[in-house]
C-alpha positions in Angstrom: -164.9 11.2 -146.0 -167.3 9.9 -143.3 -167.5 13.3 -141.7 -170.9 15.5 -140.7 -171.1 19.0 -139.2 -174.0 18.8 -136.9 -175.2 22.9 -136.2 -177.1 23.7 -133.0 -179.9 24.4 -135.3 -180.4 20.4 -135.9 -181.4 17.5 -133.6 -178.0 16.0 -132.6 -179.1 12.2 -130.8 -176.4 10.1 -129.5 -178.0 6.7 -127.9 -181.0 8.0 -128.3 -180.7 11.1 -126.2 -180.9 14.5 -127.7 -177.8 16.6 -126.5 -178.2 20.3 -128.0 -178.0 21.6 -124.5 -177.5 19.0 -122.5 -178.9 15.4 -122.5 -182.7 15.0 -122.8 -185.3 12.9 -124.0 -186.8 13.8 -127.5 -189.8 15.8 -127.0 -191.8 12.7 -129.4 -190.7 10.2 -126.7 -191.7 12.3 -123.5 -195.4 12.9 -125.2 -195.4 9.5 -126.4 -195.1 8.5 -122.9 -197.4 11.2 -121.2 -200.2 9.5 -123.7 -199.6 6.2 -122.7 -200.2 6.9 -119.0 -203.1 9.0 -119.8 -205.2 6.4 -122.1 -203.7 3.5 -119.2 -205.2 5.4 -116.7 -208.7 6.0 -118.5 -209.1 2.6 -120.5 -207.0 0.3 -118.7 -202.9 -0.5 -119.0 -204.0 -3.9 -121.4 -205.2 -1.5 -124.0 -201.9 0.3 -123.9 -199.9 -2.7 -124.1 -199.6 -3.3 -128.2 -196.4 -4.6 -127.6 -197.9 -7.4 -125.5 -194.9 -6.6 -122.7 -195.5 -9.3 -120.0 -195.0 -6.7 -117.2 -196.7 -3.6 -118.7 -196.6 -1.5 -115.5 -193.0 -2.7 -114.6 -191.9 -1.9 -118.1 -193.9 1.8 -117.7 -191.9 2.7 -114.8 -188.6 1.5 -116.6 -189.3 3.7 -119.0 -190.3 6.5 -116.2 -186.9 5.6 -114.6 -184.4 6.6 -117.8 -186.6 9.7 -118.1 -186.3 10.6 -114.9 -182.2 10.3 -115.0 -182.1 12.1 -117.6 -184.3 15.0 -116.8 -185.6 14.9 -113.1 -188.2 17.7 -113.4 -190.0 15.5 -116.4 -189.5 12.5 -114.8 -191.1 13.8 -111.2 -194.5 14.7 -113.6 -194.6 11.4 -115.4 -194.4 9.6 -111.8 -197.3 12.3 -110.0 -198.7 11.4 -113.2 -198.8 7.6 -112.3 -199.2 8.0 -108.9 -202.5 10.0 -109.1 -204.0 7.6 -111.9 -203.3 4.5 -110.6 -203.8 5.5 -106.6 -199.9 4.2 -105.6 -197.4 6.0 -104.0 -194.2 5.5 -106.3 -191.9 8.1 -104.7 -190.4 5.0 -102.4 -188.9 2.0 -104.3 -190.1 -0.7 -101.7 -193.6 0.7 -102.0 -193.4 0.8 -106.1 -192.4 -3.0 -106.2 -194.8 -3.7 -103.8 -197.2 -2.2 -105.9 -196.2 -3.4 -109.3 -196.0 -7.0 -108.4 -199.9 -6.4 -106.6 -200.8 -5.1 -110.1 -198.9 -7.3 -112.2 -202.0 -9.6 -112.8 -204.1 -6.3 -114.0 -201.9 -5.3 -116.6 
């Protein structure tokens, strides 16, 4: 049999969302991400980049997006977060593409 009992005690992940209690980002992935904005914003979004994404910043606020979606409270942080490091207001979508293709030459 190709069966599993999965108890609330264990991390149950479908599509990488954890879904205990409802869906959610892992808590590795939401302090991966806090990290990432906090060395960007004190050394500079190229020495964040080990991926070598072309669009770093656009790629950031991606990943801000499907946390946000998924958890809005956690998502607001990570984008007053980005907002207060990099000086850009993100909270309107015209203004946040404005911004990231200004700063797409930066990062």
């Amino acid at each position: 049999r190709k069966s599993t009992l999965a108890t609330r005690a264990g991390r149950q992940t479908v599509c990488g969302l954890v879904v205990n209690d409802g869906p959610n980002v892992s808590r590795e992935e939401y302090d991966t991400l806090k990290a990432i904005l906090k060395n960007a914003a004190r050394h500079g979004g190229e020495s964040q980049n080990r991926d070598r994404v072309p669009v770093f910043r656009a790629h950031l606020h991606g990943r801000i997006a499907w946390v946000q979606s998924t958890n809005s409270t956690c998502g607001a942080k990570l984008r007053e977060r980005t907002r207060r490091s990099s000086g850009t207001d993100t909270a309107s979508p015209q203004r946040a593409f404005a911004a990231l293709t200004e700063a797409a030459g930066r990062y």
